[in-house]
N, C-alpha and C positions, 0 to 999 in steps of 0.2 A: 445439519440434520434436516433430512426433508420430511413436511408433516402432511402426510397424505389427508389427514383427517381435516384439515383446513381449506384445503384446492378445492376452487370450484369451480376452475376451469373457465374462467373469466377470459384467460389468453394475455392480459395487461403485461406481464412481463414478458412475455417473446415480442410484443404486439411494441414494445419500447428497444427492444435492445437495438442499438444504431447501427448493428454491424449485419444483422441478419435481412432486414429491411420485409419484414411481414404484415401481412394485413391482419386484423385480429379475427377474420373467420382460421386462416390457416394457422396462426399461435395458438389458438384453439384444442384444434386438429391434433398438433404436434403436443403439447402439453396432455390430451390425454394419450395419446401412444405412449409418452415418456411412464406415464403414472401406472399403464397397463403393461409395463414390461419390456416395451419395444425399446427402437435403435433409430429414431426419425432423423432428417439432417443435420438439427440442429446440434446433433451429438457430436458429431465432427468438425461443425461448423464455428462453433462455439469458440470465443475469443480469452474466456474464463478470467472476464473481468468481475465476475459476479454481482454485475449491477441489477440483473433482475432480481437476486434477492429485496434489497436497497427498497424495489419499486412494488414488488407484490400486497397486493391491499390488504390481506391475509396474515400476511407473516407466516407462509410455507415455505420459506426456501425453495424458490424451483432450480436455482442452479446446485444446490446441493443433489440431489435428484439427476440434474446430465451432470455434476462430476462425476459422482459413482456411477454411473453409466455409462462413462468414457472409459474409467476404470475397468467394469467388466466388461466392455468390448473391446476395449483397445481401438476405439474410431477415431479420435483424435491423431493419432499417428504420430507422436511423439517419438523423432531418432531415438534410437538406444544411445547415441554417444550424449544425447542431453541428460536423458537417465544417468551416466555416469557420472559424469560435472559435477550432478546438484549428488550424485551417493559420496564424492568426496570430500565435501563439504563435513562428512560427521568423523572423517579423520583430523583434520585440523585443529591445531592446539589450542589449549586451553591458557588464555593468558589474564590475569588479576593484577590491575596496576594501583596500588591502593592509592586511597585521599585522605584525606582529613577524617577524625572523628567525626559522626553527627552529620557530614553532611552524605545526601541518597547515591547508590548507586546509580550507573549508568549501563544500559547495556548494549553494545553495538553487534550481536550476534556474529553472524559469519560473514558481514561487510567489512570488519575491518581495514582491508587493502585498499577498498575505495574511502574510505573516511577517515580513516588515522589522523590524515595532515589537517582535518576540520576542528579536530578536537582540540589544537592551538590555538584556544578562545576562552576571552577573562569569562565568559560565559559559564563554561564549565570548569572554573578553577576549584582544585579541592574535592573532585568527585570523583571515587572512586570508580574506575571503568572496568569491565570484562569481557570480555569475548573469546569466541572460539565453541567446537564442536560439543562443551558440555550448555555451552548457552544456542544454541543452534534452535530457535522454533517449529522448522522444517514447514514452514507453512507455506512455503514457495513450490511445493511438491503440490500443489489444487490447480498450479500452472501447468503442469504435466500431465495432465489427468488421470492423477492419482493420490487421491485424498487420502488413502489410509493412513500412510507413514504419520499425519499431523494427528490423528487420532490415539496415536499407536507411542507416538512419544509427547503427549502433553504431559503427563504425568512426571516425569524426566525431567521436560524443562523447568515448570513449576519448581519442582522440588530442589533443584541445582539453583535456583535463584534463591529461593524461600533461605538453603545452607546459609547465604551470605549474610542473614540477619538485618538486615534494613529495611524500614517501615515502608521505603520507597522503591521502587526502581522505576527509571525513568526508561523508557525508550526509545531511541535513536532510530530504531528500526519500524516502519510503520506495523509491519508483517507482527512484530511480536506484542504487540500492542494487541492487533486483535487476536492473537492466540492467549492473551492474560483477561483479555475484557467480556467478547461476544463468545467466540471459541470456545473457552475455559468454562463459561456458562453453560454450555448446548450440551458440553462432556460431562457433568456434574462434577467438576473438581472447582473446590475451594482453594481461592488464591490468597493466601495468609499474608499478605503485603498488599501496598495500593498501587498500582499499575500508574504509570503517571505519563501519560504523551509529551512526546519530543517541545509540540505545541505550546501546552502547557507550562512546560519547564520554562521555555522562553520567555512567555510573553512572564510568569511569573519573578524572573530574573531582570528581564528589561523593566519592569514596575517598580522595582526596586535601584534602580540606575537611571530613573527619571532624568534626571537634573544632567547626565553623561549623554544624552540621545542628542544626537545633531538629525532633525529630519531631514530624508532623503529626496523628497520630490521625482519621484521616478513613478513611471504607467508601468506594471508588470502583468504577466499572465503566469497562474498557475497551473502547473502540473500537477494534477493528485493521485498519487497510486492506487492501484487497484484494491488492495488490502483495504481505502479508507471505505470503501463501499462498505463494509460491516461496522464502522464505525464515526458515522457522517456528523453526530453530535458535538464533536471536538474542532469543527470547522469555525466557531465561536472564536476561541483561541486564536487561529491565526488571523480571523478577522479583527480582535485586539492586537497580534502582535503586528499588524499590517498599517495598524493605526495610531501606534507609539513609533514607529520609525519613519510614518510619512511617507507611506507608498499608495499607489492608486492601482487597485486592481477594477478595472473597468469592466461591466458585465461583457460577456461575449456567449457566442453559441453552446462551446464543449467546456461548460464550468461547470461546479456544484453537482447536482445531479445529475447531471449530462455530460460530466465527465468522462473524456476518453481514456482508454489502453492507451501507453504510449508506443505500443507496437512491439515491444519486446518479449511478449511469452509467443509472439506468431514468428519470430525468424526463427528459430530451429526449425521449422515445418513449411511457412509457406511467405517466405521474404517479398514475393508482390503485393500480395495484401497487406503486410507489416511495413511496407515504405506508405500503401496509399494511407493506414494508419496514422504514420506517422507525416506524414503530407495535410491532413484535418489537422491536425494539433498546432502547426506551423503556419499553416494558411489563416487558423482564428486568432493564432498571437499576433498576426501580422496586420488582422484584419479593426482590431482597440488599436491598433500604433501602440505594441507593448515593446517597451524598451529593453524588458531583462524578459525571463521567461525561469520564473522560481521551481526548485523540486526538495522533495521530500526524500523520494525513494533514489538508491544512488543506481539501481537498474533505467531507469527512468532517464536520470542526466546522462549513462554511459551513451541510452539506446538515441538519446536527439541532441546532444552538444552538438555536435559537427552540423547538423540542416541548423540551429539555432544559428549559430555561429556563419554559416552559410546566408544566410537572411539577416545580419545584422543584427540579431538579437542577445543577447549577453544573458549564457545559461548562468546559472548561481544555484548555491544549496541556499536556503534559508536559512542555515546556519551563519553563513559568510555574510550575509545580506544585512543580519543584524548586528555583527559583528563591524560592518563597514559604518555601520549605527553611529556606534560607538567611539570608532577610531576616526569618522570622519571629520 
C-alpha cells in the first residue's frame, strides 16, 4: 500500500533502483508524476523487484504506487499467455501429506514440481506438508503488474492455512512468507498462527544436529528473491545457518540490499534485458571466486542453473546445501 501522505519526494528510491539508472533530480521528476496520477517510464520500465520499497527513508512504498499503475495502464506489457500460466496455477490440486503429531506444517504453495524431490531431507522429517491451489499466495501476480489478485485473496489463504490448526507454518516459499508477514499487515488481517521462514526453520533444525554438521568449506554467492525485499530482517538466519555448515559467502557488489532480479519476471516481455540481468548476477558470483551459487526461490534456480552451470559454478537450493551438511 502506497502512503502518499509520507512522500516527500526525495527521489532516493528511483535515484537507487539498479535497473533504471537515474540521477535523483529526474527520480524526482518521475516520483511526483507517479503521485499526481501520471504514467512516467518508470511504469514500464520497472523490473518489480520492489527494492525501492526496501530503500525509501519514509516507508511509503513507492513501488506499491507503479504496481498499481502498471495495473491501471497496462504499461508493463505483460503477454496475455503469462497471464494465463500464473491463472492456472489456482486450478491445481490440493494435496495434505500429513507428519507427525506436534510437529509444524510446511507449506510449498504452488512450486511443488520444482521442490518435491528437496523435501527428501532428515531436515524435514515428520512435517506435515501441503500444497496446491487452496495454499497458493498469489503474490507472484506483483510480477505481472497486477497486484490485485494478492489483495483479493489473502483472506483465502490465511484462512486455508489457519483450518490446519498448527501453531506454526513454515514456509518454503519466500513469496508466502511475505504475504503471512509484511502483506498480511498492510491488508489488516490477523494471522492466527506464527509464520516461520524457510531460514529459520533450518538454521533452528541444524542447532539442534550440532554434533551431525560436517563443515563444508566452500565460497558461495547468494541468490535472494525478490519477495525478500519486504522482508530483509530474516537475512540474520541464513547468516547463522551459513555459519553452522561452514560456508563463505564473501561480500560482493549485487548482495544484501543490492540485491538483483535474477531476470526472470523480465523474460515473458523483454529477454534482452533479462540475460544482461542475469549476466550481473553471474559476472559477481564469478567475480568472490564463488564456488556454488545458493537460491531460495526455485524461479530463481530455474531462470540461472544453466549460465551458473555454464561458468563452473554449482547452482544448489539451500536446502541440499545443508543437507550435504549433514550427509557429508
Amino acid at each position: 500500500m502506497f502512503h502518499a501522505e509520507k512522500c516527500d519526494f526525495c527521489g532516493k528510491c528511483l535515484e537507487f533502483c539498479p535497473y533504471a539508472g537515474y540521477d535523483l533530480a529526474r527520480a524526482r521528476k518521475e516520483m511526483r508524476e507517479l503521485v499526481a496520477g501520471g504514467k512516467p517510464p518508470i511504469v514500464g520500465s520497472c523490473v518489480t523487484c520492489a527494492s525501492c520499497n526496501m530503500v525509501c527513508p519514509t516507508k511509503a512504498n513507492p513501488f506499491d504506487l507503479i504496481n498499481d499503475r502498471q495495473e491501471e495502464t497496462g504499461a508493463l506489457g505483460t503477454p496475455e499467455q503469462a497471464m494465463q500460466n500464473v491463472a492456472k496455477l489456482h486450478s491445481l490440486p490440493t494435496v495434505i501429506k500429513k507428519g507427525r503429531e506436534g510437529k509444524p506444517v510446511m507449506n510449498i504453495c504452488i512450486v511443488g514440481d520444482m521442490v518435491r524431490e528437496l523435501l527428501d531431507n532428515p531436515l524435514f522429517e515428520g512435517l506435515t506438508v501441503v500444497e496446491g491451489a487452496d495454499y497458493f499466495c498469489t503474490v507472484g501476480y506483483i510480477h505481472l503488474g497486477k497486484p490485485s489478485p494478492v489483495k483479493k485473496e489473502a483472506e483465502r489463504f490465511i484462512a486455508k492455512l489457519a483450518a490446519l490448526g498448527s501453531d506454526e507454518i513454515v514456509c518454503f516459499h519466500d513469496d508466502c512468507y511475505t504475504m503471512l508477514t509484511t502483506l498480511a499487515d498492510e491488508f489488516g488481517i490477523k494471522v492466527p498462527f506464527r509464520p516461520v521462514h524457510l531460514f529459520e526453520y533450518l538454521c533452528r533444525e541444524l542447532e539442534n544436529r550440532k554434533d551431525k554438521i560436517r563443515k563444508l568449506g566452500i565460497r558461495i554467492a547468494y541468490q535472494s528473491p525478490c519477495a525478500s525485499r519486504y522482508t530483509p530482517e530474516k537475512e540474520i538466519y541464513l547468516d547463522k545457518v551459513l555459519q553452522l555448515i561452514g560456508v563463505e559467502r564473501p561480500a560482493r557488489k549485487y548482495e544484501r540490499q543490492l540485491a538483483l532480479c535474477c531476470g526472470a519476471p523480465l523474460m515473458a516481455r523483454d529477454r534482452d534485458r533479462a540475460a544482461e540481468v542475469k549476466k550481473w548476477n553471474i559476472d559477481d558470483a564469478k567475480s568472490v571466486g564463488a564456488e556454488a551459487m545458493v537460491f531460495l526461490c526455485p524461479m530463481c534456480y530455474l531462470n540461472l542453473r544453466k549460465l551458473c552451470k555454464d561458468d563452473a559454478i554449482n547452482p544448489v537450493f539451500i536446502t541440499e546445501l545443508c543437507r550435504k551438511a549433514l550427509s557429508a
